[in-house]
N, C-alpha and C positions, 0 to 999 in steps of 0.2 A: 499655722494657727491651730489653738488647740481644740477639741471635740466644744457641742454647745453643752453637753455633760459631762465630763467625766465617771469616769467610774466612781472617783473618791466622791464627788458630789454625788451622786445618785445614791450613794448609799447613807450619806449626810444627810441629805435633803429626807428621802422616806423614811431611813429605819430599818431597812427590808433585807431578804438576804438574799442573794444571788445563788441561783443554782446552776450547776452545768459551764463556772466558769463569771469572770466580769465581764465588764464592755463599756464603753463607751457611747453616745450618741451625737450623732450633725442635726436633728431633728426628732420632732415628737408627730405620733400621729396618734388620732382616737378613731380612725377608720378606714381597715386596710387595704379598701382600694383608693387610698389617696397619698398611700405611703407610697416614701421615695426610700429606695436602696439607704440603709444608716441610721433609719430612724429608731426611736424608741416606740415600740406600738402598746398606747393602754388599753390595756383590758374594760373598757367602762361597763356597769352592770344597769344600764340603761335602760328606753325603749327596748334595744334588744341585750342581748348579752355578749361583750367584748368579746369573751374567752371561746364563744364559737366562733370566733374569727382568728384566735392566733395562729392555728397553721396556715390559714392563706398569708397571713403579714408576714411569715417565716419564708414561705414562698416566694414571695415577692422582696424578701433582702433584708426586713429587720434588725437591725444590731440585735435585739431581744426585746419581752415582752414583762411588760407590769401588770401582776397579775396579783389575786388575791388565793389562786389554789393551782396548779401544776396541769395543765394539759397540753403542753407544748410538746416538741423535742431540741429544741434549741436553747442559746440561752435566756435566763430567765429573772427578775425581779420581783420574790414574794414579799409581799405587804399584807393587812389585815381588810385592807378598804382600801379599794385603786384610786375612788374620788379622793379620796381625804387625801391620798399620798400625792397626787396631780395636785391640790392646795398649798402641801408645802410643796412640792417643786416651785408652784407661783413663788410663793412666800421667799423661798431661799433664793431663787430666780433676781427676784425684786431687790433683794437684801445687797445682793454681791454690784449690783447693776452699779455705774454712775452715770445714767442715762437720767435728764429730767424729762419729768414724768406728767401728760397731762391727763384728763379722766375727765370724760362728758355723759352726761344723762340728760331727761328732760321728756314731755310726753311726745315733742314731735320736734325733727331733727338732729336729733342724735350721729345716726349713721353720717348723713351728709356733714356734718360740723366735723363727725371723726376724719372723714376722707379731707375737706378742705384742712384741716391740721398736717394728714400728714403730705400734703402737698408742701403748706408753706414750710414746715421744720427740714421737708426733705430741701428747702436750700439753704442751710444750716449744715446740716450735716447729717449722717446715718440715722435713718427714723425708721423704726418697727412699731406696728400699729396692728389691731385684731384686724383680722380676717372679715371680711363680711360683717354679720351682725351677731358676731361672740360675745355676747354681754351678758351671760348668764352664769349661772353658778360652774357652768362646764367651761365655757368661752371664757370669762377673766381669766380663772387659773392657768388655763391653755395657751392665752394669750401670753401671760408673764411667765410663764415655764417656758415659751420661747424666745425670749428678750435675746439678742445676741450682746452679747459680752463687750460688742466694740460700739453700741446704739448710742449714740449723744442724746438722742430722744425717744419716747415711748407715748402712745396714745394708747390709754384702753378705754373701751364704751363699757356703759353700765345703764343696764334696764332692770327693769321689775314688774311684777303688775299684780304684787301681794306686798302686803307691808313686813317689815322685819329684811328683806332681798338686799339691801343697797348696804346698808352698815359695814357686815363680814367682807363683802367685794373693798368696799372703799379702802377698808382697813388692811387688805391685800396687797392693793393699788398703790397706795400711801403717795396719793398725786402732790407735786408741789403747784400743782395748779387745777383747781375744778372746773368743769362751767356746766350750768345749767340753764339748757335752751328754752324752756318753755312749762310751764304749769295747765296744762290744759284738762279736760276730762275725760282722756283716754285710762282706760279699766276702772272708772269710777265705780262700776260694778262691785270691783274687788276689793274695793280701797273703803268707798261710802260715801267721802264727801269732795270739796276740792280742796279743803283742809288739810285732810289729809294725805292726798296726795304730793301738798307743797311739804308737808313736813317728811316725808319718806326722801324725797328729791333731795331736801335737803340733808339728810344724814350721809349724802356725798361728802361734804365738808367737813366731815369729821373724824373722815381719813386723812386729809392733810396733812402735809408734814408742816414740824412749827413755823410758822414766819411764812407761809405761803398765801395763795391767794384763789380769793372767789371770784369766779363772773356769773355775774346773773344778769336776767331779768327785768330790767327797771318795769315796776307797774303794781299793781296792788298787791302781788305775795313778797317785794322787795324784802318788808320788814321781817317779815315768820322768815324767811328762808337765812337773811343774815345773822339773825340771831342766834342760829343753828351753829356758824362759822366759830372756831374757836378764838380766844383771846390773840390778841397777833397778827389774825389773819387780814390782808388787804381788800379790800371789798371795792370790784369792777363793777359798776353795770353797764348797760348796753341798752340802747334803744334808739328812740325815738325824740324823748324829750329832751331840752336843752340842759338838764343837771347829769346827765347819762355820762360818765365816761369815755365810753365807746357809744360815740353817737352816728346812727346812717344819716345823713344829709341829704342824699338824694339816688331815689334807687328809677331811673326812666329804664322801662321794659319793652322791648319788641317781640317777634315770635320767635326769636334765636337765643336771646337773650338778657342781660340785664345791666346796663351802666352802672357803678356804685363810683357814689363820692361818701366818704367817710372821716369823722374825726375821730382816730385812733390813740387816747391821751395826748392830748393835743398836735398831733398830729392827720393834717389832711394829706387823704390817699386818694388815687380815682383806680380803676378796675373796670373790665369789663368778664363779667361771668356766661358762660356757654348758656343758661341757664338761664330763662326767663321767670320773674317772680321777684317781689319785693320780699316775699320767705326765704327765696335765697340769697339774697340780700342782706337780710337779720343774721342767719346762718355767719357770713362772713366774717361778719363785723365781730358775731363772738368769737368765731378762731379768730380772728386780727388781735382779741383783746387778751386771750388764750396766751398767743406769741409773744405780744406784748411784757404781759405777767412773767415771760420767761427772761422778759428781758432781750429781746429779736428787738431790732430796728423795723418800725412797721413801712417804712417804705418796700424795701426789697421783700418785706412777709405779704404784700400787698400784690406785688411785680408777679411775684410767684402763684399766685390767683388766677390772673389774667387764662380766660379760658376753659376754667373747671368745668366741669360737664357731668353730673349726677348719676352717679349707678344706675343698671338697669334695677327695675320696681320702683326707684325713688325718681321718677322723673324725668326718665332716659325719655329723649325725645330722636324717633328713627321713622323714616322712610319705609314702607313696606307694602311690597303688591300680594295684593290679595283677588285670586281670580284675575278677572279683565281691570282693575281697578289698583290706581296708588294713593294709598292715605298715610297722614303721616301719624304716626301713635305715639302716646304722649304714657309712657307704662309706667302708673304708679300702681302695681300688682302686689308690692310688698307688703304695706297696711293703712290703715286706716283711722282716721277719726274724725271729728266736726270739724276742727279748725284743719286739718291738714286736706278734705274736702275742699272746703273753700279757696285754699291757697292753690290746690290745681283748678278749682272752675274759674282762678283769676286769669290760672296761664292760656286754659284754653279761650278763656276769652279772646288772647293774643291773635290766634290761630286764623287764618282764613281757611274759604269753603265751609263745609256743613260742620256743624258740629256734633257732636254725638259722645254721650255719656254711657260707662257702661260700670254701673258700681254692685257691691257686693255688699255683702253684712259687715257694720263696722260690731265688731265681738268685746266680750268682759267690759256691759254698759251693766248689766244688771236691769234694776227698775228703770233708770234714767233711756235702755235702750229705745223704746215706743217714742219719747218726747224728742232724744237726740237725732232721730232716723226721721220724725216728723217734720222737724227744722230746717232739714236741709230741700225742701218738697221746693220754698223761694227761691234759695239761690240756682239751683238746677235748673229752675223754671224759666230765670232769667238768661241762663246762657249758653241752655242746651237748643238746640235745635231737634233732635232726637234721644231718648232715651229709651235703654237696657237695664236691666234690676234682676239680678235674684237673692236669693236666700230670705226668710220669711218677716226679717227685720225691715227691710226696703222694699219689702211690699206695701209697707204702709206707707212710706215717703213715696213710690211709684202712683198710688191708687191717688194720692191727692195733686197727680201731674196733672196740666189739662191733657188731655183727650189727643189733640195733633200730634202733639212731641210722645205722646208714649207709644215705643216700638214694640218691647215685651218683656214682660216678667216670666221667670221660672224658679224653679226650686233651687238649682245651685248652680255653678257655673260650666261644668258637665251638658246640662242641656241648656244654658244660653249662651254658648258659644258658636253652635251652628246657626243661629237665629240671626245672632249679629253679623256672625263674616256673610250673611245672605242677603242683609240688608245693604250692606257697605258701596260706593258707590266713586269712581275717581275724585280725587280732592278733598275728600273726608278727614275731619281730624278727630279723631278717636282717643278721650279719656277712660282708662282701665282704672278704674280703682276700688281696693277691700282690703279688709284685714286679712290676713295670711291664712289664718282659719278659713276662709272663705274661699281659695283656691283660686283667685282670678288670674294668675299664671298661666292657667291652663286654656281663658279665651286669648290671652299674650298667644303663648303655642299655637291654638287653632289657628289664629292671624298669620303669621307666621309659616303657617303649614308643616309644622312641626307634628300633628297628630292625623 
């Protein structure tokens, strides 16, 4: 099988000139302690700067290095701009591919709808999907500069949380199928309204290739978002209500998990997901509809379900002794928002023994932060048995706890981390939740005793 570059493409693709010799690549890396022997190492002029890392990638086996100015001693790939040159890699990547291609956004489930995608296409055949949560201007291109050549399928994720973000990727992407999980008020901060934000979500669709299709939404942004869709395009939605396409019928939840009965374009599927929550429920139903749009027979895209179980931060639910005591942790560490809040204080609801909340600043609310952070003080109230809070947002939601349930606020999650593993007690179920800016990883690890 031949390299996932060739030389002749990598000079195709950038532009750039080779010094010291050509090469080929089996892989790309942007960080070179996660390179493997073959790869192509880029230089990105990021956070930090790539190019004080290429002699370690050289070290460690690089085919060679994509760079914008010579400080290697091996060989090399100059370009003017490494980002730009990883874009077209995407670009020419995607171009050559006959992989179909699906492409999910939305304010909350993204990541999880990406994985249950590439669950079900993986029994279809070879599916390549981003990493973790690459959906950024670095992650898509990264993602499709590594498409392998022989992939029947590709998932990319695509986020934002400034307007103008989603167009250039989609247009990357050039998905024959979109879906967009959800319009909620995460980075209203950045955005302004929820207008707004449905109309950015929707400039997914406008990457599309002709004759493709949307899943969306059924619910009040249905209309703004379809009208985004271009001429041609098939319009899925998904819900709830009986005109939905892809409609959930009935999602019964226990502590382990979640039953799904589904009408999947007229077809009923049943399912059971690792995963308690009627959010991940919804989730399903749009990869089911996703598949569907690819034209997958939704039984076996359903079969293939059976089981999923949520990355860790999105909902990973483990076992873990802490001290003399085992609780079970419910670690949505990754991020945060109002609705994605609720949807775990539905799960812990599930949970037997104590319950105990332990959340973080939900970030990029802007003005709307005080009122958003305020709103969640009910539902907390109702299903916490104990609560933990820091960062200076959810001290306001903390302050209006009653009195019993609140355990303690602090500044960040640095110092309420020892508060809570101190508090913790056998049988405990323990919801972690913040936005990623807010570090609550870090009381995951303390738990854990990782620190």
């Amino acid at each position: 099988m031949s390299a996932l570059w060739t030389e002749a493409d990598l000079a195709i693709a950038t532009g750039g000139d080779f010094l010291r010799g050509g090469f080929a690549a089996d892989g790309i890396a942007i960080d070179s302690r996660a390179l493997t022997q073959g790869d192509l190492f880029v230089a990105l002029e990021a956070a930090r700067d790539g190019h004080d890392f290429v002699a370690d990638a050289e070290q460690r086996g690089a085919a060679g290095a994509l760079v914008s100015r010579d400080v290697g001693t091996g060989p090399a790939l100059v370009v003017e701009d490494t980002l730009v040159a990883l874009g077209r890699m995407g670009e020419f990547a995607r171009a050559r591919s006959s992989a179909r291609v699906a492409a999910v956004t939305g304010s909350v489930g993204k990541s999880t709808t990406k994985e249950m995608l590439r669950r079900i296409l993986g029994a279809f055949g070879p599916v390549h999907a981003a990493e973790a949560s690459f959906n950024n201007h670095i992650g898509v291109p990264l993602t499709l500069a590594r498409l392998p050549r022989d992939a029947a399928f590709a998932v990319v994720e695509i986020g934002m949380n400034h307007p103008g973000e989603i167009a250039p990727l989609a247009e990357m992407a050039r998905p024959h199928v979109g879906v967009i999980t959800t319009v909620e008020a995460a980075h209203i901060g950045l955005m302004g309204s929820i207008e707004a934000i449905a109309d950015e979500k929707a400039e997914l669709l406008r990457g599309l290739v002709p004759g493709g299709a949307a899943v969306l939404p059924r619910g009040p942004h249905l209309p703004r978002l379809a009208r985004r869709a271009p001429d041609g395009t098939t319009i899925i939605s998904f819900g709830t209500q009986a005109l939905a396409e892809a409609r959930l019928i009935e999602a019964e939840s226990d502590a382990d998990g979640v039953d799904v009965t589904a009408n999947i374009l007229r077809r009923v599927v049943r399912f059971r997901l690792a995963a308690p929550g009627r959010h991940m429920a919804m989730n399903a139903v749009a990869a089911l509809a996703a598949a569907a749009a690819l034209g997958l027979d939704a039984e076996p895209a359903a079969a293939a379900l059976d089981g999923f179980a949520p990355l860790a931060g999105r909902g990973a639910r483990r076992s873990v002794a802490v001290g003399g005591a085992t609780i079970t942790m419910l670690d949505e560490s990754y991020n945060a928002s109002g609705a994605s809040v609720r949807a775990a204080l539905g799960v812990l609801a599930l949970q037997t023994g104590r319950r105990v909340v332990v959340l973080g600043d939900m970030l990029e609310l802007g003005d709307f932060a005080e009122a958003e952070h305020r709103d969640l003080a009910q539902p907390v109230g109702e299903t916490a048995d104990l609560v933990f809070a820091c960062g200076p947002h959810m001290r306001t939601m903390f302050d209006d706890l009653p009195a019993r349930i609140q355990g303690a606020w602090a500044p960040d999650s640095g110092a309420l981390a020892p508060l809570v593993r101190a508090a913790l007690r056998d049988g405990d179920a323990v919801l972690i939740k913040g936005s990623l800016g807010s570090r609550m990883r870090a009381i995951v690890a303390a738990l854990e005793g990782h620190t």
